[in-house]
C-alpha positions, 0 to 999 in steps of 0.5 A, spaced: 500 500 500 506 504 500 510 502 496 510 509 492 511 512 499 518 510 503 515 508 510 520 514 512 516 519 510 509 515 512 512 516 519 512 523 518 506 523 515 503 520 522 507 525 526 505 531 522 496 529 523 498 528 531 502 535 531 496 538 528 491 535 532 494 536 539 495 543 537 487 543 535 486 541 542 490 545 545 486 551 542 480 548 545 478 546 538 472 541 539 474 534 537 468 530 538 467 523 540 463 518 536 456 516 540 458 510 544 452 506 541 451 505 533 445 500 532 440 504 528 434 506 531 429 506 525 430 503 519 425 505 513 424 513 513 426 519 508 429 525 508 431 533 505 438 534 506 442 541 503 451 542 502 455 546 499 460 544 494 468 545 496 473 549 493 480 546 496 486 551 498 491 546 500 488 540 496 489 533 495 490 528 491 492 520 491 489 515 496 491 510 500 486 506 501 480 506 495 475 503 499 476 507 506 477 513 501 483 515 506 488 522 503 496 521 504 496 528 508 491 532 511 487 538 506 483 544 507 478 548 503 472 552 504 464 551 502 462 555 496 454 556 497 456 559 489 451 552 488 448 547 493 446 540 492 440 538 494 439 530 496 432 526 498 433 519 501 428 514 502 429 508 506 424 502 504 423 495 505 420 495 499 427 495 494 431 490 492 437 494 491 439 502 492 437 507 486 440 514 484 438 520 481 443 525 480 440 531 475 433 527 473 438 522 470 439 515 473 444 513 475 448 506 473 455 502 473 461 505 476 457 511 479 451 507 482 457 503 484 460 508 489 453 510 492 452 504 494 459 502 497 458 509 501 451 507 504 454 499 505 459 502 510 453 506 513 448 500 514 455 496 516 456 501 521 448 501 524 447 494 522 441 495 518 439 492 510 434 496 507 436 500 500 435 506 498 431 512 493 436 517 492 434 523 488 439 529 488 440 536 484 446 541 484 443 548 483 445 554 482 444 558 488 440 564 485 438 562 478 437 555 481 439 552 475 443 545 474 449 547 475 455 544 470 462 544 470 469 539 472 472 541 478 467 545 482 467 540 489 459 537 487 462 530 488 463 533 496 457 536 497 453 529 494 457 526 499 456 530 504 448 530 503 448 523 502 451 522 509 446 526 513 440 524 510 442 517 512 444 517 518 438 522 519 433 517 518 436 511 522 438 515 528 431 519 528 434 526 527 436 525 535 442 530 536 446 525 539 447 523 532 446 528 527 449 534 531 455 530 532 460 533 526 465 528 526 460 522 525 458 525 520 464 528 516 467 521 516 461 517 514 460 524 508 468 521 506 465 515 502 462 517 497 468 523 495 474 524 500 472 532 500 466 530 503 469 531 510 469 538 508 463 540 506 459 536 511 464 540 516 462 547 512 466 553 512 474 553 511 475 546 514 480 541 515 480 534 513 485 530 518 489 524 515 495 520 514 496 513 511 496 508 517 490 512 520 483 509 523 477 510 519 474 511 525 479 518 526 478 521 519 474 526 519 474 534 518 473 539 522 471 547 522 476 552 523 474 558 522 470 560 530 466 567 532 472 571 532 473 570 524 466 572 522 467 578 520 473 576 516 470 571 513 463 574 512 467 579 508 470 575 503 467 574 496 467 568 491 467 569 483 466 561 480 467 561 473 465 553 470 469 550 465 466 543 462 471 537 462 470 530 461 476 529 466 474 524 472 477 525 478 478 518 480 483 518 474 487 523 477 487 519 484 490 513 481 495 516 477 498 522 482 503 518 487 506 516 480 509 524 479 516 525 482 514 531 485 508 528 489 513 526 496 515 532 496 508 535 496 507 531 502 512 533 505 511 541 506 504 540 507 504 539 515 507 547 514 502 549 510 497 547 514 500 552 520 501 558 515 494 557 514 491 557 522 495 563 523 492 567 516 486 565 518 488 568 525 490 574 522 485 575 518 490 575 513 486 574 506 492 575 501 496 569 505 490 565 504 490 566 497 497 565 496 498 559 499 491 557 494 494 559 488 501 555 490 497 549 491 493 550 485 500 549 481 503 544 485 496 539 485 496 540 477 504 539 476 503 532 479 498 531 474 501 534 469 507 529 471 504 523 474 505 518 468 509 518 460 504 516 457 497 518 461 499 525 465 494 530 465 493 537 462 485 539 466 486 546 464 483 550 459 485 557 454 480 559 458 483 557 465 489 560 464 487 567 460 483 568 467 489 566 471 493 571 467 488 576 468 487 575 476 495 575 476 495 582 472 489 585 477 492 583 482 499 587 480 495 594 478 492 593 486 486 588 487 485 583 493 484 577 487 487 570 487 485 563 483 484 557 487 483 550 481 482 543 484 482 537 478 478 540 472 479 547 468 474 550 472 476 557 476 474 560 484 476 567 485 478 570 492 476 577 493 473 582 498 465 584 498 468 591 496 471 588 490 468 583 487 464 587 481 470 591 479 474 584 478 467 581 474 466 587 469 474 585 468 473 578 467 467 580 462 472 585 458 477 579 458 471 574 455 464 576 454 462 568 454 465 567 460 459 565 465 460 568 473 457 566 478 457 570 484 457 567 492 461 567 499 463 561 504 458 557 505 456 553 511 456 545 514 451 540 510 444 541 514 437 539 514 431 542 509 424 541 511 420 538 506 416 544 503 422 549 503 423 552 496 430 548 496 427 541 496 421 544 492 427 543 487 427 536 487 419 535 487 418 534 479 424 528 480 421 525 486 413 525 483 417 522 477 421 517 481 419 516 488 415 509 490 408 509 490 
């Protein structure tokens, strides 16, 4: 399983998640213990559950164990409620296996496959059968169109929202289960790694190392009440760029680049200069540390293999990371973070954000701009509220009867 990574660096690897969580604890982070009983407490049932999709600021990629989904090295992003996913779980005696909607579409074959696998380590965990209906939706937060294109964090906000939904059901939305964040995130890791992000909202972060035990890989939030007012005042401009990339592709192939054992290696203090600009409130080191990483993650995928490296940009990524680069040099707070596709989140203030747009519409009028901030953690949503009224054409045309 590590044969890529030599067991010196492994150790390390362990030794940075343990520096970093003491170092939580010590600044009086809350590191939850999970419920000490996990037997369900109803099996059938349904649920409304609502995430936002992730954007990365120190990113990952390689994973050590597929089926546990497990990161080499710890990660952080931020929630971008530029979109939401919108899920509706139904357990039901009456299945005779799990079935998915995804955007009105059916889903089959490798998709199903990773739903499924992701709700098997939950039934595991409650030690329940049933199978499910899942329909679910990502959206455009204003215009509450489908949203599309690669690298915009919806397979994390669909994890996150699957795990909710479910463990809401068979827990009978008792606080004990759904409040508790660290349940949640590493059950919401299944089905899409970042999913432990997004399930913890925010600017958050995933723990992991290679030897970890499932059990202890979650994610936690970082920004606290005194990062509010910073935090409200941050603006994101998302730009969409479609791609056929798939993201499993890249995780297979990454820990073959020569530059991805040094990435490990510096990630323990980039995690510590990015608690202490949060702290400082400081968003242009945020920035940076985004606009770097961005280079390292596409210079591994760019490197990974002869034969099958990937190139995820498109022209239009890179004529909008050249022009991020000249607003910023003429004054403006503004940088690009781009995780695995050629789609492009920008960093700014609030003060800031329609002088950049307009700019971006100079540089191409076809560009498509949505405007957003930092979301928050995946939550419950009532059946009749507007947000799972966007779901109600699918599940009148899906639902059992």
């Amino acid at each position: 399983m590590f044969n890529i990574v030599p067991k010196s660096l492994v150790n390390q690897l362990k030794n940075d998640y343990d520096e970093i969580l003491n170092y939580l604890i010590k600044r009086n982070y809350n590191i939850q213990t999970l419920p000490l009983k996990n037997k369900a407490i109803s099996d059938e049932g349904e649920s409304y559950t609502l995430a936002y999709p992730i954007q990365g600021v120190l990113k990952y990629h390689g994973l050590v164990s597929k089926e546990h989904r497990i990161s080499y090295f710890p990660s952080v992003s931020f929630n971008n409620d530029a979109a939401i996913t919108v899920s509706y779980l139904k357990f039901d005696k009456r299945l005779r296996e799990d079935i998915a909607f995804l955007n009105g579409k059916k889903l089959s074959n490798d998709n199903l496959k990773r739903i499924a696998i992701s709700l098997d380590l939950i039934r595991e965990y409650s030690k329940i059968k049933l199978k499910v209906l899942l329909i679910s939706g990502n959206f455009l937060k204003t215009s509450h169109k489908l949203l599309t294109g690669k690298g915009l964090g919806t397979s994390a906000s669909g994890s996150a929202a699957l795990a909710l939904a479910a463990i809401s059901i068979l827990y009978n939305n008792e606080s004990e289960y759904i409040e508790n964040k660290r349940l949640i995130s590493l059950f919401s890791r299944y089905l899409a790694g970042s999913g432990t992000r997004s399930a913890a909202g925010g600017f958050a972060l995933w723990l992991s190392h290679p030897t970890i035990d499932p059990f202890d890989c979650f994610a936690i939030r970082l920004d606290r009440e005194e990062h509010k007012k910073f935090v409200n005042n941050i603006s994101l401009i998302t730009i969409p760029i479609n791609s056929d990339l798939k993201t499993e592709q890249v995780h297979k192939i990454a820990p073959k680049s020569p530059f991805f054992p040094s990435w490990l290696k510096e990630r323990k203090k980039k995690v510590f200069d990015f608690f202490m600009a949060l702290d400082n409130c400081d968003l242009n080191k945020i920035g940076e540390l985004a606009e770097y990483d961005t280079m390292c993650l596409h210079s591994i995928t760019m490197t990974a293999q002869q034969k099958q490296n990937i190139i995820a940009w498109k022209p239009d990524t890179l004529a909008i990371m050249l022009r991020v680069r000249e607003l910023r040099a003429s004054g403006y707070n503004v940088y690009f973070s781009i995780d695995t596709g050629p789609s492009v989140v920008l960093l700014t203030y609030k003060n800031e954000k329609n002088s950049i747009i307009n700019n971006l519409k100079e540089l191409n009028p076809n560009l498509d701009i949505i405007e957003g901030k930092i979301g928050g953690a995946s939550k419950l949503i009532r059946a009749n509220s507007p947000n799972a009224q966007l779901l109600k054409e699918n599940i009148n045309k899906f639902n059992i009867s």
